[in-house]
C-alpha positions in Angstrom: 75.8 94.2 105.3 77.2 97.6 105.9 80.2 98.0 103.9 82.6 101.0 104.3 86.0 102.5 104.1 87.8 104.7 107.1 91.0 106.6 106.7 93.6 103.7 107.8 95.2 105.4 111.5 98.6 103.9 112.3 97.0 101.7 115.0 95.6 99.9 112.1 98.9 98.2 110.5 99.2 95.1 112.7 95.2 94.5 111.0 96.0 95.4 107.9 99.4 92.8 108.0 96.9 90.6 109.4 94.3 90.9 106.8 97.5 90.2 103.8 99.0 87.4 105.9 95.4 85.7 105.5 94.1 87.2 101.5 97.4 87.0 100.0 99.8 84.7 102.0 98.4 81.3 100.6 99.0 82.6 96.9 102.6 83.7 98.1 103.2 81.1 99.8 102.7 78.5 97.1 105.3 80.0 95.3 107.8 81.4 97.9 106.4 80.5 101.1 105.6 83.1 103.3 108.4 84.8 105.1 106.7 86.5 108.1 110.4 89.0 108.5 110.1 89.7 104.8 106.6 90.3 104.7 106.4 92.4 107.6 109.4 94.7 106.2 107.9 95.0 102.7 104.1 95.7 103.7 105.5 98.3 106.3 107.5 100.2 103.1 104.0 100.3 101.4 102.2 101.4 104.2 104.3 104.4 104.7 104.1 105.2 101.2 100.4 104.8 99.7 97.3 106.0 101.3 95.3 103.1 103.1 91.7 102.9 103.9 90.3 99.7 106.3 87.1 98.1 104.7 84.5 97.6 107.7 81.0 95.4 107.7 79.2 97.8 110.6 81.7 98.5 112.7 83.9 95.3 112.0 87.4 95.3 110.3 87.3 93.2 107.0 90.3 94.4 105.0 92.1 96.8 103.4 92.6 99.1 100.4 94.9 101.4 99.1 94.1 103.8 96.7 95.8 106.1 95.1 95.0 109.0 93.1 98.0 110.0 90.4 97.9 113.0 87.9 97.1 110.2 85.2 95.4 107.5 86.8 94.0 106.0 90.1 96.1 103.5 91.2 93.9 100.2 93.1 95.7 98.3 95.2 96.6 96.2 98.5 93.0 94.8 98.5 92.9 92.1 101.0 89.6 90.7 102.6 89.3 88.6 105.4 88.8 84.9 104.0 85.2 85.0 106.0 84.3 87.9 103.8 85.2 87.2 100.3 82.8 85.6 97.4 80.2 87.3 98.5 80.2 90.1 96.7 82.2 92.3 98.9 84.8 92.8 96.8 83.0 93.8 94.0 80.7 96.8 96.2 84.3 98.2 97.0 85.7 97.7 93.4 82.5 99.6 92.4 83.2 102.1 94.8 86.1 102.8 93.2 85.5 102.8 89.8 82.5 105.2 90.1 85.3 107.6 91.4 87.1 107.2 88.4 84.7 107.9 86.1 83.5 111.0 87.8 87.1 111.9 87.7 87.6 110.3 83.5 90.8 108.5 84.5 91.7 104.9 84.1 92.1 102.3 86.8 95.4 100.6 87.0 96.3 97.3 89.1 98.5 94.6 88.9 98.0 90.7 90.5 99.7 87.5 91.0 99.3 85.3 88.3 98.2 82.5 90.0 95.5 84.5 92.2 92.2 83.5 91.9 91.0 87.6 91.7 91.0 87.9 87.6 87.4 87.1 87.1 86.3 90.0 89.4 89.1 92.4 87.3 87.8 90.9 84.0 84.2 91.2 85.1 84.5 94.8 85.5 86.2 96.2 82.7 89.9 95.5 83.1 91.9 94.9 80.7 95.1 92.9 81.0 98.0 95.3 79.6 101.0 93.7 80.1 102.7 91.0 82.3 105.7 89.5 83.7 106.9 86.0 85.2 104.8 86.8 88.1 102.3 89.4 87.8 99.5 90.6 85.1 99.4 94.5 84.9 95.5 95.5 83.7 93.7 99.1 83.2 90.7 99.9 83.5 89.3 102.8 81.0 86.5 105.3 82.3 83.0 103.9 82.1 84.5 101.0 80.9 82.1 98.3 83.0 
């Protein structure tokens, strides 16, 4: 596998719905149920306001990312792969990817997740450290060179 990120073009948001619809919507939906008008209006506020890069296999669309780099921190988030791609160690290449650019740049990782999402092990695994939480989501950092 080839694994690599592009600049997200606007052509790209009915994928990168797509791609959260399939990641995230079965752990929304469990505790919400998923609300296709709700979710559309919510992931098109955050994709006009955070940088987004697609996650290709070759050629192939996979997922997405977001990062974002703040005076303080980088901030990780709206990771969704493809059900098809996840558990085999995609996620962690990209996480890596990341967290390499942190530590070139000495500033902590910061990420939040739903509670009930299976993801924590691959947080844990690397370094993260949970932070806070509330009702729904755990908040974790990761420190430079932390893995």
């Amino acid at each position: 596998m080839q694994i690599t990120l592009r600049t997200a073009v606007p052509e790209d948001y009915e994928f990168s719905l797509e791609a959260k619809r399939q990641a995230l919507g079965p752990h929304i939906a469990v505790r919400w149920g998923w609300n296709e008008d709700f979710q559309d209006e919510m992931h098109r506020k955050r994709w006009s306001e955070r940088p987004w890069s697609i996650i290709q296999n070759e050629e192939q669309s996979i997922g997405t990312l977001s990062v974002e780099k703040k005076e303080d921190h980088i901030r990780f988030g709206e990771f969704y792969l493809l059900p098809e791609y996840q558990r085999q160690g995609i996620g962690s290449r990209v996480l890596r990817l990341v967290l390499d650019k942190a530590d070139t740049l000495r500033l902590p990782v910061r990420l939040e997740y739903l509670k009930w999402n299976p993801v924590a092990s691959l947080y844990l695994r690397n370094g993260f450290e949970v932070v806070s939480q509330n009702d729904i989501h755990f908040f974790l950092t990761r420190e430079p060179n932390a893995s």
